[in-house]
C-alpha positions in Angstrom: 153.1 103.0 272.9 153.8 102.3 269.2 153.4 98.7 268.1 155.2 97.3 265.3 153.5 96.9 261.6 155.0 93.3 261.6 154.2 92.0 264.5 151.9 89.0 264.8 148.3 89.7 266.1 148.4 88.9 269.6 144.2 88.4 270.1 142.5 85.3 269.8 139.1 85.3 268.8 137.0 83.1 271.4 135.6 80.1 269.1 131.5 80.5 268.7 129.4 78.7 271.1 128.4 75.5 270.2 124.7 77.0 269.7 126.0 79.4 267.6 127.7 76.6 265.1 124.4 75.1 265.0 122.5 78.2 264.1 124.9 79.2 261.4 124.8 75.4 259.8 120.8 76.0 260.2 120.8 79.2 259.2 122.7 78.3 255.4 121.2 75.1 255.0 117.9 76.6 255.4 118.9 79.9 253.1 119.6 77.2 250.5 117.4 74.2 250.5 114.2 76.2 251.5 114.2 79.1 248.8 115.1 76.2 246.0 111.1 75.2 245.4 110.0 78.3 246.0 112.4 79.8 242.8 111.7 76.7 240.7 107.5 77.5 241.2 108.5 81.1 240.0 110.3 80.7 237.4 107.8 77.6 236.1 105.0 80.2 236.5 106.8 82.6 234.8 105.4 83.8 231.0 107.4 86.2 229.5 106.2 89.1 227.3 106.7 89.3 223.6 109.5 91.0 222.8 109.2 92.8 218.8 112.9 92.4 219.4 113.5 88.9 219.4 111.2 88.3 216.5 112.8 91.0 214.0 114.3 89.5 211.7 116.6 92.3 210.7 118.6 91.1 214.3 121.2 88.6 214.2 120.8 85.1 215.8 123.5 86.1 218.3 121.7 89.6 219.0 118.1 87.5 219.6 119.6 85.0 221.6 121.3 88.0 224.3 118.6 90.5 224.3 116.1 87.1 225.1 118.7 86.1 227.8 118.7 89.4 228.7 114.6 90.2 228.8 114.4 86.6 230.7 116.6 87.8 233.6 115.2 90.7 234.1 111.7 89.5 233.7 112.2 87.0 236.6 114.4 89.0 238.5 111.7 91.6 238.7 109.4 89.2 240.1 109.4 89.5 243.7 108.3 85.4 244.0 111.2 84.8 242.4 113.9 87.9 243.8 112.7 87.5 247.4 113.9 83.7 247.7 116.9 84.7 245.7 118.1 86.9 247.7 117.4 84.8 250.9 119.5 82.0 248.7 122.5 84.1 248.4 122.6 85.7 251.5 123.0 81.8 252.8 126.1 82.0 250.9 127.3 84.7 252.3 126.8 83.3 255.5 128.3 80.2 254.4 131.9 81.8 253.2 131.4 83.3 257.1 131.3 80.0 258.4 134.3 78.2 256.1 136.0 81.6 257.6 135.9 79.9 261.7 134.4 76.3 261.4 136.6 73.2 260.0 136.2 73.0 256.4 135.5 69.0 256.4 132.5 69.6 258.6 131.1 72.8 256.9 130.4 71.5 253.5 129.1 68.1 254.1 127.0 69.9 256.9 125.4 72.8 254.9 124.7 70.7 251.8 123.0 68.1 254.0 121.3 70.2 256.1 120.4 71.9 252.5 118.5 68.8 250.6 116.8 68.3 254.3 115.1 71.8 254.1 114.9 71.6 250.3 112.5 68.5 250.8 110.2 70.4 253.2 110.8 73.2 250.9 108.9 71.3 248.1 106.5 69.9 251.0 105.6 73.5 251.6 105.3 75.3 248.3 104.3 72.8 246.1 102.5 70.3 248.5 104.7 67.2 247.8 104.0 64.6 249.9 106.9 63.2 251.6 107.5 59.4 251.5 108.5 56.8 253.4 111.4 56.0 252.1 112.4 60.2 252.0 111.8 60.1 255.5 114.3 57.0 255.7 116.8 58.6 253.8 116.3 62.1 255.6 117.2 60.1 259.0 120.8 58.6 257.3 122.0 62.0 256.4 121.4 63.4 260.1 123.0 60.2 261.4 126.0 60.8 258.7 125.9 64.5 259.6 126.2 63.1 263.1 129.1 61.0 262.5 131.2 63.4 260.7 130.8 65.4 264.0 131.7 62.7 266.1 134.6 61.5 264.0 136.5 65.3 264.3 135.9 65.4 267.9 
């Protein structure tokens, strides 16, 4: 039996499992907040090599200022303190344009980006040994009761 080009698709995807919404919201928040400190110590403890390029003056101020952008990303990129936590980072946004694909859109964005300064504090907490204070801890607890009510408010 042929079916027509034009018809309209008639499966429906079963919606995720409410677990499933929560570990994809995790998932991206964590991606992003928790690889943040992690780059930022690599890319403070990065020293770049001297370049004979960038110091020749027979190169133009627009050729110097490339080739140093240039020698920069490369430099860090080929830093595995800094690439590992990158690419962790962008595969949560790749997740995330997976989840503004099935979830509401209202919910997705505050969601991840909350959930993302949450895991960005421990983030810091964990690489660089921040300690967290009270009143982080205070403001930590009103963006998972604001989380919490954007929830309840589309249900």
């Amino acid at each position: 039996m042929a079916m027509d080009p034009d018809a309209p698709p008639t499966t429906t995807d079963p919606s995720p499992s409410l677990f499933r919404w929560i570990l994809g919201f995790l998932l991206v928040g964590a991606c992003w907040g928790l690889t943040t400190p992690f780059m930022r110590r690599a890319a403070i403890n990065y020293t770049p090599p001297t370049r004979p390029s960038l110091t020749d003056p027979r190169n133009s101020w627009l050729k110097k200022k490339a080739l140093g952008i240039w020698y920069a990303v490369i430099g860090v990129l080929s830093r595995p303190a800094y690439a590992i936590p990158l690419l962790l980072n962008v595969t949560g946004s790749v997740w995330f344009f997976v989840l503004i694909g099935k979830a509401e859109l209202s919910l997705t964005v505050p969601i991840t980006n909350s959930l993302a300064f949450l895991f960005t504090v421990l983030g810091e907490w964990w690489a660089e040994k921040k300690v967290i204070s009270r009143d982080t801890w205070i403001g930590m607890a009103f963006v998972l009761g604001g989380i919490a009510l954007c929830v309840q408010s589309k249900s």
